[in-house]
N, C-alpha and C positions, 0 to 999 in steps of 0.2 A: 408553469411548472411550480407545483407548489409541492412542498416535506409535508411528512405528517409525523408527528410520534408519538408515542402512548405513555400516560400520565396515571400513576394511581393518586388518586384523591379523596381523602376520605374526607366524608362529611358527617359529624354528629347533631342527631335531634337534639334540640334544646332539653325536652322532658328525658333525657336519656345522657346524662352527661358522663357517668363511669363506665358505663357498658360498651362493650366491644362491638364495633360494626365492620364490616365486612366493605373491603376499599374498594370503589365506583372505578372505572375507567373510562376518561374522557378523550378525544381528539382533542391536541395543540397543532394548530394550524401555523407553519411559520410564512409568515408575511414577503414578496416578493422583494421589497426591501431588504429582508437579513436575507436571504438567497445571494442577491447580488455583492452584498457586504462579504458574505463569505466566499462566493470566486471571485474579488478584487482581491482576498485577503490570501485565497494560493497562486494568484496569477502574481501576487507582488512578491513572495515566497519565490516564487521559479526563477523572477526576474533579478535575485540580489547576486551581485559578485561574488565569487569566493575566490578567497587568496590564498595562493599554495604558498609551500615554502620552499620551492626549488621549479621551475617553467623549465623542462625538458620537452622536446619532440619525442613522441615513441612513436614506433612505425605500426605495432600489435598489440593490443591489451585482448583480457579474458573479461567476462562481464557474467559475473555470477547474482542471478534472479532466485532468491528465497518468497516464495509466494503463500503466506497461511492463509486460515480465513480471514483473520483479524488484521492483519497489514500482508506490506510489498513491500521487501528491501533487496536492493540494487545494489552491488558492488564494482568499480573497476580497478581489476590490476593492470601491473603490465605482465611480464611475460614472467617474470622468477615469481608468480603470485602477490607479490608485497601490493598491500591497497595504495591504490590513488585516490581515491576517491569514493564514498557509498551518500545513497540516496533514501530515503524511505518515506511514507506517505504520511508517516505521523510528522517527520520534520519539514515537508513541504505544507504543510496547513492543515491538511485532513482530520477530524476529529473522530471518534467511536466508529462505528460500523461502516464509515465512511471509505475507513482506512484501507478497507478490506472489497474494496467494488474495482471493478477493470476500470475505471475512469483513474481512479487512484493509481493503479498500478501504468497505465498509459502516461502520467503527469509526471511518474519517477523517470519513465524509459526518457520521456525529455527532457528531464535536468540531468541524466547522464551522458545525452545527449550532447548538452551544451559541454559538459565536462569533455566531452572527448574531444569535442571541436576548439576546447584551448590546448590542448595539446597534441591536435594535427594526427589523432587514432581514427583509422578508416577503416581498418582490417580488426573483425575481434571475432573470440570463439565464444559460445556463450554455453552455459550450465546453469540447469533449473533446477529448484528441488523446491519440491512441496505440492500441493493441492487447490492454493486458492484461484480466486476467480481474476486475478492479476496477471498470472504468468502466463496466458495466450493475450492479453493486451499490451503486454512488455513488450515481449517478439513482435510481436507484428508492429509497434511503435519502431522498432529499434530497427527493422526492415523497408519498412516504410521512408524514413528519415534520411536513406540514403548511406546507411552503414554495413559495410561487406562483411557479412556471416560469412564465417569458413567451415566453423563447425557448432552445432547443437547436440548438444549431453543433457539426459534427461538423470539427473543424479537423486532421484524420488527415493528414499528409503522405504525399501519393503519389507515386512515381517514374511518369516521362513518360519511362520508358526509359532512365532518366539513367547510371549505372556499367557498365562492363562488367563482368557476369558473372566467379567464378573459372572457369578451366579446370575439366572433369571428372576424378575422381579415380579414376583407374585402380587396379582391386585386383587 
């Protein structure tokens, strides 16, 4: 399994040293090494403690999934709303476009995961809002895991026609 990502690199001729040249695009190949470097480095992420400031049992929380392109962020309440807890793929290790892949949004459903199994949550309702490629690998992480969905709300904000359009972009 190897990354790949795109590099502009400009290079100027020697006989041509003021003049403006037009930037090369190369493959950087990342090495099997930083691959592994880097899921050590969300798997030790997932694994750290976190310390609350009050260890209650609740019996129901709500589990609000914000899914864009660019990240996944995971919230738990309990039941009057007030967070316990929130998760997202930038603070689990994920970096740029990373943030924003179903693998990422699956890694958050399981440190919420963890979150709820310190405080004995088995029963939760969950609410989505958004479009990214996260919030079908949330659910089904958060289903999967062993946690009883009672109810799914898809809270996606729709326009009722609201902004005018830009103009079209003539080429």
């Amino acid at each position: 399994m190897s990354g790949k990502q795109l590099a502009v690199v400009r290079k100027r001729p020697q006989h041509q040293s003021n003049k403006k040249v037009m930037g090369k695009k190369r493959v950087i190949e990342t090495t099997e090494k930083e691959l592994i470097a880097e899921t050590d480095k969300v798997a030790k992420k997932m694994k750290q403690d976190v310390s609350f400031k009050r260890q209650a049992t609740l019996q129901k929380g709500n589990v609000y999934i914000s899914s864009t392109y660019n990240n996944t962020i995971i919230s738990l309440t309990n039941e009057n709303g007030d967070v316990v807890a929130n998760r997202s793929a930038g603070a689990i290790g994920f970096k740029g476009t990373k943030k924003g892949t179903s693998f990422a949004g699956s890694k958050v459903a399981e440190a919420i995961i963890a979150v709820c199994d310190k405080f004995a949550i088995r029963d939760i309702d969950v609410f989505i809002k958004g479009i990214g490629g996260g919030r079908n690998a949330a659910l089904k992480t958060l289903a999967g895991k062993g946690m009883k969905i009672q109810s799914i709300k898809d809270e996606t904000p729709v326009p009722h026609n609201g902004c005018r359009p830009k103009k079209p972009r003539r080429v």
